[in-house]
Backbone bond lengths (Angstrom), bond angles and torsions (degrees), N, CA, C in turn:
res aa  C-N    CA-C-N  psi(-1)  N-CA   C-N-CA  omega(-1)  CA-C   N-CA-C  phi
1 X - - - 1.448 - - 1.519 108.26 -
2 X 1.051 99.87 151.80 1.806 112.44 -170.07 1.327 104.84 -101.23
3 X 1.748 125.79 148.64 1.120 133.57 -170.12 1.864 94.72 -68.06
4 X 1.310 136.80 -1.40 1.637 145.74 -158.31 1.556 95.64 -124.95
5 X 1.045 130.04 -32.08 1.382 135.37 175.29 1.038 114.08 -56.91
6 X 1.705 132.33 137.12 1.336 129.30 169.59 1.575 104.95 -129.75
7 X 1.240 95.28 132.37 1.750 118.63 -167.97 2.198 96.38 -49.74
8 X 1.383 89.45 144.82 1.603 94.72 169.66 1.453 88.26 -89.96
9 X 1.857 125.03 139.56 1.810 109.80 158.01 1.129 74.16 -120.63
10 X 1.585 98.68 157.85 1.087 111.98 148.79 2.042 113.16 -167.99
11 X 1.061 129.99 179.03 1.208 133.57 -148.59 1.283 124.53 -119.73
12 X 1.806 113.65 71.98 1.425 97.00 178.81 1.345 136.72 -118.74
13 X 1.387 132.40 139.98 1.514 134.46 -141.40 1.203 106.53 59.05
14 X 1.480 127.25 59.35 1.429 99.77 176.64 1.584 131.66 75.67
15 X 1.759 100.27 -21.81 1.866 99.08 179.95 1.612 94.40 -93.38
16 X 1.205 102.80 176.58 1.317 130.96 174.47 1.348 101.95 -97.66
17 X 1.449 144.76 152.49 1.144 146.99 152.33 1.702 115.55 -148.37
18 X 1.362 117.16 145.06 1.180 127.34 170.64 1.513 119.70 -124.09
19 X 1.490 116.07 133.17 1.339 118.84 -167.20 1.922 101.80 -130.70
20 X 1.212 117.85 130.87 1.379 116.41 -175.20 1.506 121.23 -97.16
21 X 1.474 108.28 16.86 1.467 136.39 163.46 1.344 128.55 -135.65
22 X 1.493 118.03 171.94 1.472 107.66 -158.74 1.368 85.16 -85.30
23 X 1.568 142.19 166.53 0.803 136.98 177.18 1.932 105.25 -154.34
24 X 1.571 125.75 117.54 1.505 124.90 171.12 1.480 114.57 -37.13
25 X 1.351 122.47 152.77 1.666 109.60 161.35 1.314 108.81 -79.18
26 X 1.186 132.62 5.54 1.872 122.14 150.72 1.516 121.57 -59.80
27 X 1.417 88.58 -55.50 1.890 99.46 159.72 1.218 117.66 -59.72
28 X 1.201 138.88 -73.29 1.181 130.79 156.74 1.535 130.22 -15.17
29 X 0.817 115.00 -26.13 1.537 130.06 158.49 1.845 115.11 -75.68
30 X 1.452 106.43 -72.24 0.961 116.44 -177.31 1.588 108.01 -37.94
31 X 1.398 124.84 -76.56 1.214 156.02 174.08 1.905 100.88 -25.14
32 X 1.553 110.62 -47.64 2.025 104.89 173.10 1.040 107.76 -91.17
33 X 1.994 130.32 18.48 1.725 113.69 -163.88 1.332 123.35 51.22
34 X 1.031 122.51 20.04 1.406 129.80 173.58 1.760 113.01 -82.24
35 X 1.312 98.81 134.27 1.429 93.40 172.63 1.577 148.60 -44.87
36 X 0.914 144.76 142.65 1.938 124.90 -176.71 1.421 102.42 -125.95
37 X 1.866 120.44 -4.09 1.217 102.68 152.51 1.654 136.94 -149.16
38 X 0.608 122.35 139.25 1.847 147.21 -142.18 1.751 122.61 79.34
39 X 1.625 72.02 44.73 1.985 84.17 -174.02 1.851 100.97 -105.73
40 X 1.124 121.55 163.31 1.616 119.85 152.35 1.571 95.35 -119.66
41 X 1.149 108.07 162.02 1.732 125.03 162.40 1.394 116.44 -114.70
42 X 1.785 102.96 137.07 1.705 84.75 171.64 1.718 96.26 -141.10
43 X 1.395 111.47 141.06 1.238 130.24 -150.38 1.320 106.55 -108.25
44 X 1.603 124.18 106.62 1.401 114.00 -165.39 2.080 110.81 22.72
45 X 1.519 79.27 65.19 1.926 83.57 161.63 1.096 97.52 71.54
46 X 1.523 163.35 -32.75 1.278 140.16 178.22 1.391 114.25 -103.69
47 X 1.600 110.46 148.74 1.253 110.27 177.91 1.689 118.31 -48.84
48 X 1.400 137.79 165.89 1.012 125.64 -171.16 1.475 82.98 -142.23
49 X 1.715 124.44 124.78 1.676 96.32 -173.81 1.675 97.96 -111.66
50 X 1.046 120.43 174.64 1.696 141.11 -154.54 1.592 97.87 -60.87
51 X 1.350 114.19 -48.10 1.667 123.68 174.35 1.510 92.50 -23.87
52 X 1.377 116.71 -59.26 1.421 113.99 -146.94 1.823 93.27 -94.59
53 X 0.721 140.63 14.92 1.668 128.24 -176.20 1.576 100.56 -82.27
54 X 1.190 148.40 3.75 1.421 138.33 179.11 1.845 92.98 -87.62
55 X 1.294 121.41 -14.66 1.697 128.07 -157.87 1.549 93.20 -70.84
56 X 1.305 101.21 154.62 1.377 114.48 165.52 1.418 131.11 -55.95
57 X 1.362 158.47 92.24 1.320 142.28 -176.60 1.582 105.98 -43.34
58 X 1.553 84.52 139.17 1.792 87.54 174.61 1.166 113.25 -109.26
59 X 1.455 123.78 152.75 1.418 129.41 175.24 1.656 123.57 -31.68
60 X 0.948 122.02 123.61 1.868 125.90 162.90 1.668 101.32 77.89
61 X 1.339 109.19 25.32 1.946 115.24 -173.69 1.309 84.92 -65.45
62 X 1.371 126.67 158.83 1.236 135.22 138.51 1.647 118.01 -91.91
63 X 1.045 141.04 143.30 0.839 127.26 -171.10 1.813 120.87 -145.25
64 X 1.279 115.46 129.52 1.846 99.93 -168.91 2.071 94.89 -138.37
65 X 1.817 89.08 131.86 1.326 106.11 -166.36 1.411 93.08 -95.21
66 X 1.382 127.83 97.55 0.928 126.13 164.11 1.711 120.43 -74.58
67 X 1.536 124.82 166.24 1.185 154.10 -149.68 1.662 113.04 -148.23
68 X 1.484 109.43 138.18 1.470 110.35 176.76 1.431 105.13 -102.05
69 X 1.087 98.54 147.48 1.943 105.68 -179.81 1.360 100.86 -135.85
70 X 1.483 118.39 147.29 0.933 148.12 -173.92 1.765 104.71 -86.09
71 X 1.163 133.23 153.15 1.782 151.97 156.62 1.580 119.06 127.45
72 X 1.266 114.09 -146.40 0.990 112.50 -157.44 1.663 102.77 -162.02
């Protein structure tokens, strides 16, 4: 990171994270071991669907990797 660089944060599951490059939410995935499939994303509260995961993460996103579960 460059002394001109300003950190992306942003918030997912609940963590905090800081990245000192722009980084896709595919990467963004990749990068916490997080899954990329049988996941949904939802982006400050709205779904975010897969079409869009090559996009840039934006600054202060919150972000929650949801999971399907099985019962009843």
């Amino acid at each position: 990171m460059t002394a001109t660089s300003i950190p992306i944060g942003v918030t997912v599951n609940g963590e905090d994270h800081e990245f000192g490059e722009p980084l896709s939410v595919r990467e963004l995935l990749t990068r916490l071991n997080l899954p990329s499939k049988g996941v949904a994303l939802a982006v400050d509260g709205v779904v975010f669907p897969k079409s869009r995961w090559d996009e840039p993460v934006g600054r202060g996103w919150t972000i929650e990797v949801l999971t399907a579960v099985q019962g009843g």
